[in-house]
Backbone bond lengths (Angstrom), bond angles and torsions (degrees), N, CA, C in turn:
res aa  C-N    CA-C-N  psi(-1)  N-CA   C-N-CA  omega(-1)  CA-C   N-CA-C  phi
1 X - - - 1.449 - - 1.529 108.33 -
2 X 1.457 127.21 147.55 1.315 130.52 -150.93 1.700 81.25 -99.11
3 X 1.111 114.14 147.23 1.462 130.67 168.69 0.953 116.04 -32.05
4 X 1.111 120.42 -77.62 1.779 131.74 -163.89 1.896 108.00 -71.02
5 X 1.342 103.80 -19.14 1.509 93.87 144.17 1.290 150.35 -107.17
6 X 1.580 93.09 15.13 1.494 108.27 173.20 1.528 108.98 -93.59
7 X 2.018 113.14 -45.86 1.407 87.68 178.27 1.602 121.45 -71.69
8 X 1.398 132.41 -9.37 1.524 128.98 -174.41 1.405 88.33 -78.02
9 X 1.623 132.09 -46.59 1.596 112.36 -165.04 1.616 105.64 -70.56
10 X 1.331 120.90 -37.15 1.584 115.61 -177.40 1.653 104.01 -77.66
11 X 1.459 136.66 26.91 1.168 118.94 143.19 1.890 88.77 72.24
12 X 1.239 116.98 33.18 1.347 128.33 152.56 1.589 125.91 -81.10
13 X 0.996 100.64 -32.72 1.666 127.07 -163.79 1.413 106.61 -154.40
14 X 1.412 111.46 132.75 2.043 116.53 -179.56 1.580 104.46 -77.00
15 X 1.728 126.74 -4.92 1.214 101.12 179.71 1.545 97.57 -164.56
16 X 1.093 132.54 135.72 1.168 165.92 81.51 2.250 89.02 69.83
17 X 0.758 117.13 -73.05 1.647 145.32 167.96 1.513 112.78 -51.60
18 X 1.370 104.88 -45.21 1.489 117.19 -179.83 1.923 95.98 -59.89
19 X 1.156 93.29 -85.19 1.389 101.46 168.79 1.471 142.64 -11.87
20 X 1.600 93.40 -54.12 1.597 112.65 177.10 1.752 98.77 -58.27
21 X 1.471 116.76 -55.07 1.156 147.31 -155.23 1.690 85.47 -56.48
22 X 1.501 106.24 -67.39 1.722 88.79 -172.53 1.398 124.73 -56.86
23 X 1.082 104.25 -35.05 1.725 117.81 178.48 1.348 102.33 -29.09
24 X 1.733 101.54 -62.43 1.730 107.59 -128.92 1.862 84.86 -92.93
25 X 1.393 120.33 10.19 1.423 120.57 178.07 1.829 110.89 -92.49
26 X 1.735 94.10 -25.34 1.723 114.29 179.63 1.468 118.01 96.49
27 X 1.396 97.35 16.39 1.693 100.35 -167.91 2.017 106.21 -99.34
28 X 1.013 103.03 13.24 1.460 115.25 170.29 1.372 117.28 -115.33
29 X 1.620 135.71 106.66 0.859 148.70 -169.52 1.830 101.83 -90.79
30 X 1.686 113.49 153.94 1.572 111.72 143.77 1.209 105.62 -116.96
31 X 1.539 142.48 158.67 1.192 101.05 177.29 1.186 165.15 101.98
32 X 1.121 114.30 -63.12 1.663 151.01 164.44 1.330 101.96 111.31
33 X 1.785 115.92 26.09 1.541 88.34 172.91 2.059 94.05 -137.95
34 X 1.137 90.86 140.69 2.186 100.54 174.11 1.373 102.10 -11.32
35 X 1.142 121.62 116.79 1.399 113.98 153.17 1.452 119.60 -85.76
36 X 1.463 119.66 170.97 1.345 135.36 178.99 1.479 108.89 -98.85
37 X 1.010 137.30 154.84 1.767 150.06 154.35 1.875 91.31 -41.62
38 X 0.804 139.60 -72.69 1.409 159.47 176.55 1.686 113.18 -43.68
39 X 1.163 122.23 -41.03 1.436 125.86 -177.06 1.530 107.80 -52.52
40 X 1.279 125.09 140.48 1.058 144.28 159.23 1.406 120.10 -55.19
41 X 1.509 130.95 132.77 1.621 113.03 163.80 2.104 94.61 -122.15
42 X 1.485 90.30 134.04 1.197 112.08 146.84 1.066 153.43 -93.16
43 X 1.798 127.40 145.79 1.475 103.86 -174.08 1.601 120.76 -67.61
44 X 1.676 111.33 134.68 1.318 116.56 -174.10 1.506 105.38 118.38
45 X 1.395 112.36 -17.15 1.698 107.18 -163.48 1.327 104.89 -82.38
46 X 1.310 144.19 145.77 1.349 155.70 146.59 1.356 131.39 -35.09
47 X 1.039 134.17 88.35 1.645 110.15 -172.15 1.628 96.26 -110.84
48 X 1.516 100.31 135.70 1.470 100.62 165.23 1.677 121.34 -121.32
49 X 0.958 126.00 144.45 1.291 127.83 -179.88 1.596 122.60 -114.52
50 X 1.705 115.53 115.88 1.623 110.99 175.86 1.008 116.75 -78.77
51 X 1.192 114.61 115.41 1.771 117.76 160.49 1.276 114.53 -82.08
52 X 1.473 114.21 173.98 1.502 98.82 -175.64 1.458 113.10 -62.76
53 X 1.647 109.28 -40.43 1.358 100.58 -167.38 1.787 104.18 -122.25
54 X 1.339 119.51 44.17 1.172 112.95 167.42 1.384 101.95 -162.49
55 X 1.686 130.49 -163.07 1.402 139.34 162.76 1.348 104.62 -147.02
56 X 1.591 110.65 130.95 1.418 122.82 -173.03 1.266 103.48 -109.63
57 X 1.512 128.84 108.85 1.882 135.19 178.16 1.639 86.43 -88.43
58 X 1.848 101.19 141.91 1.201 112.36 167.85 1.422 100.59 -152.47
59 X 1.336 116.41 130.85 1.759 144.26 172.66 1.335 104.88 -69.07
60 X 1.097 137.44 106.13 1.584 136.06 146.68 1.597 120.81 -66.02
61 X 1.660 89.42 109.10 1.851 81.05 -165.65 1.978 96.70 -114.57
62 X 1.361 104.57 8.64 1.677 101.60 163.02 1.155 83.17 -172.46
63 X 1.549 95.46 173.18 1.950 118.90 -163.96 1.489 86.03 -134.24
64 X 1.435 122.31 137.97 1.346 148.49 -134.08 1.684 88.58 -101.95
65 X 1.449 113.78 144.21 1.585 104.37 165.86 1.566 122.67 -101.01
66 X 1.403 98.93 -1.02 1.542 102.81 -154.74 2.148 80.51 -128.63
67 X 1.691 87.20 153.66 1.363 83.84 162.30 1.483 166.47 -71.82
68 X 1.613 79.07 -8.56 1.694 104.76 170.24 1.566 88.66 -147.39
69 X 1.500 99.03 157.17 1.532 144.32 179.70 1.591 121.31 -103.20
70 X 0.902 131.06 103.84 1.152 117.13 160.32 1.676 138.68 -49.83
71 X 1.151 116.73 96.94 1.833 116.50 -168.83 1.738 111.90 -17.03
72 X 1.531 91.62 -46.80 1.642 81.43 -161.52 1.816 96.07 -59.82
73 X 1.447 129.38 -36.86 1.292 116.66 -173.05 1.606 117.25 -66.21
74 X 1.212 118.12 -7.59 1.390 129.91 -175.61 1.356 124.76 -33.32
75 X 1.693 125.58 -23.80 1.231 151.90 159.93 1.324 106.82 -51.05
76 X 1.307 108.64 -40.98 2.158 103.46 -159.43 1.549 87.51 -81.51
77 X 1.141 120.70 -16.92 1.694 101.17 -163.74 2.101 120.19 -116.35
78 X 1.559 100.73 -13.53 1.414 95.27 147.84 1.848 110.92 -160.27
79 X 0.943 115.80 -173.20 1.959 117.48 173.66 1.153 93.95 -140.91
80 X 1.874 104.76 134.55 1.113 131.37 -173.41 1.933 91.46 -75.55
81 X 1.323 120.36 120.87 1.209 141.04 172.74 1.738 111.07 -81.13
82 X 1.690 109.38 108.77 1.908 111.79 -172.69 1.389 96.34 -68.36
């Protein structure tokens, strides 16, 4: 699943745009390296996100089948990494 629709379906981001938006600024890592709008995430991959004033690590431990997630399931599909 391409990034920017994995974090809007896992209830990372409220939209689809939001997402793209961080990408294409570079503040979304896979990895430890820039992701693309286009990049793939796998289960196991790292995604981190810069905020202005913090960094959020997150584990992808399944890839979503449907296009949206329900929050409360938000657990089955990654763990916020301290």
């Amino acid at each position: 699943m391409r990034i920017d629709k994995f974090l809007n379906s896992v209830n990372i981001t409220k939209r689809r745009s939001v997402a793209q938006d961080m990408i294409s600024n570079g503040v979304v890592l896979i990895n430890g390296t820039v992701a693309k709008s286009s990049k793939k995430v796998e289960v196991g991959s790292i995604v981190t996100i810069n905020y202005l004033n913090e960094a959020k690590k997150y584990e992808v431990l399944q890839i979503p089948t449907t296009k949206s997630t329900p929050k409360s399931l938000q657990d089955q599909y990654i763990k916020e990494i301290a």
